[in-house]
C-alpha positions in Angstrom: 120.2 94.8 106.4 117.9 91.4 106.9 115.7 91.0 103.6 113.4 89.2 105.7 112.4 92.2 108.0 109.6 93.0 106.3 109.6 96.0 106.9 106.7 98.7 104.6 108.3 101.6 103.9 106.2 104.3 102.1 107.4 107.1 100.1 104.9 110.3 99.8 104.3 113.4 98.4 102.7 115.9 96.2 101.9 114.8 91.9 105.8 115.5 90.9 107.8 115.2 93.9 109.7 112.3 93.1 108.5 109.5 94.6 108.4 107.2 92.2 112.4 108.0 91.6 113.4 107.5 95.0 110.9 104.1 95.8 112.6 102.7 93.0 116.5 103.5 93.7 116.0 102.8 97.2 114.2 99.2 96.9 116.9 98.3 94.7 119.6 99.8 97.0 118.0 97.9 100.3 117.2 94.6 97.8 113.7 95.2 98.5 110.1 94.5 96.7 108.9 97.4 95.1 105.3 97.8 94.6 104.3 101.3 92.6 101.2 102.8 92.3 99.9 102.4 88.5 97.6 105.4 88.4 98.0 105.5 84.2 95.5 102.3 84.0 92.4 104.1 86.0 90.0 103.6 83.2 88.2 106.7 84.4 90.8 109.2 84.7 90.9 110.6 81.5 86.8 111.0 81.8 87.7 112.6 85.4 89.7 115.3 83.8 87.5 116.3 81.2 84.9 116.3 83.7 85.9 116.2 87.4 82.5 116.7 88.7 80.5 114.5 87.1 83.1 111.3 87.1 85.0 111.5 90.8 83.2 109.3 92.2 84.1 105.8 90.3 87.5 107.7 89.2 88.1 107.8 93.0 86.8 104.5 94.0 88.9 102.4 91.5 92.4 104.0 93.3 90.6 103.2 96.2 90.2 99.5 95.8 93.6 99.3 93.7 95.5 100.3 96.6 94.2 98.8 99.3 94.3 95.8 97.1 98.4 96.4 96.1 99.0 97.4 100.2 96.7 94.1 101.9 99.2 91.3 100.3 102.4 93.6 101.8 102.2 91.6 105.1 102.8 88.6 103.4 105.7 89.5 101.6 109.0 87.2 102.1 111.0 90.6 102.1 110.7 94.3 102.4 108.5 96.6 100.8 108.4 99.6 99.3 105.8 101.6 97.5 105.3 104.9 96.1 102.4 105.4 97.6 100.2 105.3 101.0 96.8 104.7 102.1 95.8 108.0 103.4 96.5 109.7 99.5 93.1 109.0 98.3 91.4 110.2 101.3 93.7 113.6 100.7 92.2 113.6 96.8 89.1 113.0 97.9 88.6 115.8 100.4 90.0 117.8 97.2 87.8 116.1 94.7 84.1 115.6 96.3 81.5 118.4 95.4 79.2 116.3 96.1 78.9 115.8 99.8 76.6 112.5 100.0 78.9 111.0 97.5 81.8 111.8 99.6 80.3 110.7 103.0 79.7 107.3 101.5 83.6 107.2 99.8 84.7 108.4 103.3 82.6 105.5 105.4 84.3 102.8 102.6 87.8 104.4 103.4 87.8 103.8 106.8 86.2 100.2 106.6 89.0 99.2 104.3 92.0 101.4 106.1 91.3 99.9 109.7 92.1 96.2 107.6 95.3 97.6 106.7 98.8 97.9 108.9 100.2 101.3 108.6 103.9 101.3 106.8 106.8 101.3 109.4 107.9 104.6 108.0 106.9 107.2 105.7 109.4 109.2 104.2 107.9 112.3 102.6 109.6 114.2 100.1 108.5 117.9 100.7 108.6 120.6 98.2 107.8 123.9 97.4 104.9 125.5 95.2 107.3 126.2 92.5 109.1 122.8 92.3 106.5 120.7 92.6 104.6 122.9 89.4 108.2 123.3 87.5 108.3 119.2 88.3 105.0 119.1 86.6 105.4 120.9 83.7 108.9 119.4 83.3 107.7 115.8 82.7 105.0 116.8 80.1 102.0 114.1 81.3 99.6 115.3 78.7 96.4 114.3 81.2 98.4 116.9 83.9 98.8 119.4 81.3 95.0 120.1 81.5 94.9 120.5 84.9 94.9 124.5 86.5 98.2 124.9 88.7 95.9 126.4 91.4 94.8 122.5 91.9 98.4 121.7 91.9 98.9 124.0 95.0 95.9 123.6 96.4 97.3 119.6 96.3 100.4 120.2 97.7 99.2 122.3 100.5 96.9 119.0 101.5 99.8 116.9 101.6 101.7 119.0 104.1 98.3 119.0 106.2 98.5 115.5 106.7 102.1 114.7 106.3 103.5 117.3 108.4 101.3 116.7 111.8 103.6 115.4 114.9 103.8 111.3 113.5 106.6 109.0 114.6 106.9 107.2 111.7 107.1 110.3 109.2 110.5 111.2 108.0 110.5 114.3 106.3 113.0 115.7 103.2 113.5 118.9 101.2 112.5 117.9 97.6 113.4 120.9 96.0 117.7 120.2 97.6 117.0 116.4 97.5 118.7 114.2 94.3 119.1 110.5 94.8 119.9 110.4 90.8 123.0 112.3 90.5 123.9 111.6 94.3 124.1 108.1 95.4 124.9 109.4 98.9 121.5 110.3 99.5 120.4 106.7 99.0 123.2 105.5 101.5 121.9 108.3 104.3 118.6 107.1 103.9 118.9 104.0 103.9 121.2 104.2 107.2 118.5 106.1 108.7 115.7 103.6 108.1 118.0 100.7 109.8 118.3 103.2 112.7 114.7 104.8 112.9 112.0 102.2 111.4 110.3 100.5 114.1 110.2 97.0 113.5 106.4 96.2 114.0 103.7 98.9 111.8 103.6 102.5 113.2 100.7 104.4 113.6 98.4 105.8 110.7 99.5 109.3 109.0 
């Protein structure tokens, strides 16, 4: 594999389906720079969960401007990337999150300003699973700010991601979370990685 391919691959799914797990084995597999989301440090999160309504809107903004700040310098990398996270996740909470529909409009308008300055990753691998892994995943990992949360969110999250995530994309690679375990299998990390060297275009693929 040529370190130097820069290639941005982007692992997605649902709060709890493992992301974060296989972004990290697989960069260090393919000897690649690994650039994760760091959601904990949203100074407004804890606020948004007491009181979703009324703090969404700067809650929503800072991931906003964090990620498109992490995913602008990928280009410029002297290596591959890969991140635990894409662009088109905070438009997915924020059609979730917005009551308010003048407040969403205007996140909406700075989304697509800031995504059109972006290149889309190469590939997107998305880890899909079911209702009751992705709660049982949740519950499992005892976040105490996710412990708050109603599980109806939770499905109503995971149902989003598949809405975007499943369309017809060429540069979407899909795979069962709940029968999917790069920890206790190190296969699964060689069959993805083979498949990235055989499927990822070698110039950014179009926008999920």
């Amino acid at each position: 594999m040529d370190g130097g391919s820069k290639l941005h691959i982007a692992i997605e799914g649902c709060i709890g389906a493992g992301k974060t797990t296989l972004a990290t084995k697989l960069a260090a597999f393919r000897d690649a720079a690994l650039v994760l989301e760091e959601f904990e440090k949203n100074p407004f999160l804890g606020a948004f969960y007491g009181d979703p309504i009324g703090n969404v809107l700067e809650t929503e903004m800072h991931f906003l401007l964090v990620h498109y700040h992490q995913l602008k310098g990928l280009p410029n990398s002297s290596k591959e990337s890969i991140t635990d996270f894409t662009f088109a996740k905070d438009l997915i909470f924020a059609g979730l999150n917005f009551r308010d529909e003048s407040e969403k409009k205007i996140f909406v308008q700075i989304y697509e300003f800031l995504q059109a300055r972006l290149p889309a990753p190469n590939l997107i691998i998305y880890l899909k699973g079911s209702e009751d892994f992705i709660v049982d995943r949740i519950r499992r990992r005892n976040r105490s700010i996710e412990q708050t949360v109603d599980v109806e969110y939770f499905k109503k999250l995971k149902q989003a991601y598949d809405d975007v995530f499943l369309r017809s994309a060429s540069n979407v690679h899909v795979i069962d979370a709940d029968h999917f375990d790069c920890l206790n299998d190190p296969t699964e990390l060689e069959k993805i990685s083979s498949m990235i060297d055989t499927v990822a275009p070698r110039t950014p693929g179009e926008s999920a």
